[in-house]
N, C-alpha and C positions, 0 to 999 in steps of 0.2 A: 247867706242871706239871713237876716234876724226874722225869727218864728212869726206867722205873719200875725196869731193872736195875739202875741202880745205889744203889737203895735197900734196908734191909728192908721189906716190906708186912705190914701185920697178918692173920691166915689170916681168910679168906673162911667164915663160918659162915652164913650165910644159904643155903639150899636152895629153889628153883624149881621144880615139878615141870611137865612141858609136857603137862598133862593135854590141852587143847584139842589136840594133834597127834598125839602118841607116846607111848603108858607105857612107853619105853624111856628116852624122852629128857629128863634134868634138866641143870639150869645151877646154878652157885655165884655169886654174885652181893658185891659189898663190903658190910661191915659195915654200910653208910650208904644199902642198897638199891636202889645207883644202879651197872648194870652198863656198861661203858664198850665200848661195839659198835665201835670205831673207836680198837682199841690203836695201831697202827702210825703215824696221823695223829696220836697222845696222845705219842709218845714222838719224832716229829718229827725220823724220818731220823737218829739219835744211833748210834752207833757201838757196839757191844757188846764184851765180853771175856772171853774164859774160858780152860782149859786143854785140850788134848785127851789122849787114852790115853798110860800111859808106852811106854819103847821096846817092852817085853814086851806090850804088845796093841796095838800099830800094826797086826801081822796073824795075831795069836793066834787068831782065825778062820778058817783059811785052811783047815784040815784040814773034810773035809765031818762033820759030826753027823747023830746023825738025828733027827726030829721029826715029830711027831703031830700032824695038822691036825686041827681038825672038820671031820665029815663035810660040815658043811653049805655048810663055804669053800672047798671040791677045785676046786667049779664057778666058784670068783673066783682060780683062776691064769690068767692070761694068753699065753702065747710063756713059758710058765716064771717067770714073772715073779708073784708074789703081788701083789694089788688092795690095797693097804697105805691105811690111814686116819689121820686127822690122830690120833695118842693122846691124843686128848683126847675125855669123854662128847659127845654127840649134840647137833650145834649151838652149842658155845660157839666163840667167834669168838677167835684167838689172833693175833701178831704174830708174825710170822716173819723171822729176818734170816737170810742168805747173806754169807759174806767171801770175799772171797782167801785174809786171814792166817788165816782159820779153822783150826785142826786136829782132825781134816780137813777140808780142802777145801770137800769135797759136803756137810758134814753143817748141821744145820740147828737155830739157837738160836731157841725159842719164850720170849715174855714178854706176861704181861700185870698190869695195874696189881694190887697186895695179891694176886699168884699165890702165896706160901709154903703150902706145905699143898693148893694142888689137887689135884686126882685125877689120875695118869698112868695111862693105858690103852694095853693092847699092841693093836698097829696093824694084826695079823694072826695068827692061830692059831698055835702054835707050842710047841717046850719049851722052858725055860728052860734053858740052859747056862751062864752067869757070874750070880751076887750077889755083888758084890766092897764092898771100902769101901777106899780108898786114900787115907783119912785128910785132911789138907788141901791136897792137891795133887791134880795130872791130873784125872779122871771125880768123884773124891771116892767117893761112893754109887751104884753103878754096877748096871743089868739088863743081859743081853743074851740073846736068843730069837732059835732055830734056825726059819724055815721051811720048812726042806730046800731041795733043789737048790742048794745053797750061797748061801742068803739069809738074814740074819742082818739084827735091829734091837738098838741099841744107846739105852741109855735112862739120860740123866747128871744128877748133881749132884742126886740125888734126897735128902729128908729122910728118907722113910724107905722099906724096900721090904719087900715083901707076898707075894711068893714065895719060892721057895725051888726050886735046882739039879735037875734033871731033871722038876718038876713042868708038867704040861700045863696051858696057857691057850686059851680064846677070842678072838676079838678082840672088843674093847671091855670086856675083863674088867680090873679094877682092878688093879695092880704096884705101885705107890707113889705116891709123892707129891712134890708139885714142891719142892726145896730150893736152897741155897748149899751145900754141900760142896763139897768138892777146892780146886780153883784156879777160882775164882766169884768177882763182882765184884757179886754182889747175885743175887738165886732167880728161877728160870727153869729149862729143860729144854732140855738140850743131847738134840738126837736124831740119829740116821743110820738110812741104808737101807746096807747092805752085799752085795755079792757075792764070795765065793771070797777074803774078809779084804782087800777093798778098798772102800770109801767109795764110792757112784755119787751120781750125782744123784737127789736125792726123787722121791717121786713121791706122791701122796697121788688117791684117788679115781679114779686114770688118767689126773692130771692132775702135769706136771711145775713144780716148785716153781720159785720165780723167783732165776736166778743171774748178777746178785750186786743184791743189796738186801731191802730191808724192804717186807712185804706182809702185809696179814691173810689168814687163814685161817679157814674154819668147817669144823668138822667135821662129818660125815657117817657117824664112826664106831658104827655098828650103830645107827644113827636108824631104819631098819625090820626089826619081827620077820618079817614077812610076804615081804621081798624085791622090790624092783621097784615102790616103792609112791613113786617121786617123789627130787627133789633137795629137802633140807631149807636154807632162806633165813633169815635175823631181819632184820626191820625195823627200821628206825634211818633216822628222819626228824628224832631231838635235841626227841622232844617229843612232834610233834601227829600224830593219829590219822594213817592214810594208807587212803585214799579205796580204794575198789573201783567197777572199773568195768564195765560189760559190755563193754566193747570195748577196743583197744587203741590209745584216747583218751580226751583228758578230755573231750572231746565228746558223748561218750556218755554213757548216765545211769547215776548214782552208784546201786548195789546194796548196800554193804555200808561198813564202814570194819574196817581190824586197827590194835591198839593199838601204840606206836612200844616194838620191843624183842621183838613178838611171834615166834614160831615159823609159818613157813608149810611148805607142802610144794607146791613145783613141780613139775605132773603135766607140763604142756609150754610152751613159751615162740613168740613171734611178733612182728612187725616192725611196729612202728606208729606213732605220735605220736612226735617226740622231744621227750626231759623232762628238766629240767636236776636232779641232787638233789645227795646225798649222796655216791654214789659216783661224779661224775661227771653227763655227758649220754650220754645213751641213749636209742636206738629200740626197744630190746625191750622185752617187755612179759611179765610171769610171768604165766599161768594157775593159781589159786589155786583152793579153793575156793568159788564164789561168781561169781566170774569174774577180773578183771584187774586187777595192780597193777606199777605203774610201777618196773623193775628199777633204774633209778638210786637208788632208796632200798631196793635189799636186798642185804646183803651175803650170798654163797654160797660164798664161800674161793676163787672162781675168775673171772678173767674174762671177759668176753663170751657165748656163749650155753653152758647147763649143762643143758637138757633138752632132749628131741624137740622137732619144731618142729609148732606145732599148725595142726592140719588148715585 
C-alpha cells in the first residue's frame, strides 16, 4: 500500500459507536468498513514531511496566558505537568512518527490511512489562544491552547478549525479536523506539547512518546466519564474472533470470544502463558471482562504492561 501521507485519502464517513464499552467512545472507520488497527506496520517505516511554525512562532508562546481548566481535570496535573491525551476520540489507534529533521524537534506527526476530515481533539482543558491560517506554507491551518503553567498544545495542518480565540475547551472536545495545508506533503496532524514557547517531548496518557521513529498510538482521550474505569485496548488478530480465557493461558477453558477490531477495557493485567500475535510475543495477559485475553493481540498505544497488576 502506498504510504498513506503522501496521498490524498477520501474523508472517513462511516461512524462506530462503541456502545458495548463506552458512550463516550466512537471511531471513524474507511469508506469500505474496514478500519486498519496497524497504521504504522501499513505505512512500513516511510519517512514523513512537513513544515514547522514560521520565524514569528518558533516562540511566540513563551509569554505565560492564562487559561481555564475544567474543574474536573485540576486532579490530572501532575509535578505541573498536564495528563495530555492522544487528540484523537476514544480508542482510535493512530501512527505516530518522531524525526530529527522535524521542526520542531519534539513535536509529533500523526497519520492514518483516508485520515482527511478526522476529528482533532484538544489533548487537555484549556483556552484557546492562536486560530491562525498561514495560507500554503509553515502550520498552514493552525490551533494552539493554553493549559497554564506555561504549557501550551499546538494542533497543524488542520482542514478546518472549530473554535475560536479565547474560547474555553474540555479535553477530548472537537477543534478541527485533520488536513494538508501549509507545507504538507499529504493530510495528517502535526502535534506538539510545549513548555515556556519550547517544544518538549510528548507525552500522552503519562506515557512518553517514542524518539525517533514510527509507533501506533491509541487513544484514551476521555474513553471514561466515570474516571478510573480501566485502560481502553482494540483488538486486532486480522480477522478471527480472539478467544477469552479464565486464566492467563490457553490452557485454560475458553469463557467468551471479542470480535477482531473490538473495544475492551483493561481493569488489570498479569504474567502468564507466552503468546506469539500481532503485536509481538508476550507474557502478559489483559483482564477483560469475562476473564483473559492474550495482550500480543491488543493494541493500547503503549508498550509492555498499561494496567495494575492483578491480584
Amino acid at each position: 500500500m502506498a504510504h498513506a501521507l503522501l496521498k490524498a485519502g477520501a474523508m472517513r464517513t462511516t461512524h462506530v459507536l462503541c456502545a458495548l464499552l463506552l458512550a463516550a467512545c466512537a471511531t471513524e472507520m474507511d469508506m469500505d468498513g474496514v478500519e486498519d488497527l496497524d497504521p504504522a506496520g501499513t505505512n512500513a517505516g516511510e519517512q514523513w514531511w512537513d513544515e514547522g511554525p514560521l520565524a514569528k512562532d518558533v516562540a511566540s508562546d513563551i509569554e505565560a496566558a492564562d487559561a481555564t481548566i475544567p474543574e474536573e481535570e485540576l486532579g490530572e496535573i501532575y509535578a505541573g505537568r498536564p495528563n495530555f491525551q492522544l487528540p484523537f476520540p476514544c480508542g482510535q489507534v493512530w501512527a505516530g512518527q518522531t524525526r530529527t529533521n522535524h521542526s520542531p524537534q519534539r513535536s509529533v506527526d500523526f497519520n492514518r490511512a483516508n485520515d482527511y476530515g478526522d476529528t482533532v481533539v484538544a489533548a487537555f482543558g484549556g483556552t484557546v489562544t492562536r486560530v491562525a491560517n498561514e495560507g500554503n506554507v509553515s502550520y498552514g491551518r493552525w490551533i494552539e491552547i493554553s493549559h497554564g503553567g506555561g504549557w501550551r498544545t499546538r494542533y497543524a495542518h488542520l482542514s478546518s478549525q472549530l473554535v475560536s480565540v479565547g474560547q474555553n475547551v474540555k479535553r477530548g472536545q472537537k477543534i478541527g479536523k485533520v488536513g494538508s495545508t501549509g507545507g504538507s506533503t499529504g493530510p495528517h496532524l502535526h502535534f506538539e506539547e510545549r513548555l515556556n514557547g519550547v517544544a518538549v517531548s510528548a507525552q500522552f496518557n503519562g506515557r512518553t512518546a517514542l524518539y525517533y521513529g514510527t509507533r501506533n498510538y491509541t487513544s484514551q482521550n476521555s474513553c471514561s466519564t466515570g474516571g478510573g474505569g480501566g485502560v481502553v485496548g482494540r483488538v486486532n488478530t486480522a480477522g478471527a474472533p480472539l478467544t477469552i480465557r479464565a486464566g492467563a493461558s490457553t490452557s485454560t477453558n475458553a469463557v467468551g470470544s471479542v470480535a477482531d477490531g473490538a473495544y475492551v477495557t483493561i481493569t488489570c493485567q498479569k504474567r502468564g502463558q507466552s503468546v506469539s500475535g500481532t503485536y509481538g510475543t508476550s507474557t502478559l495477559w489483559d483482564k477483560i471482562s469475562g476473564g483473559y485475553i492474550a495482550d500480543a493481540y491488543v493494541s493500547t498505544g503503549s508498550d509492555g504492561q498499561v494496567a495494575p497488576t492483578c491480584p
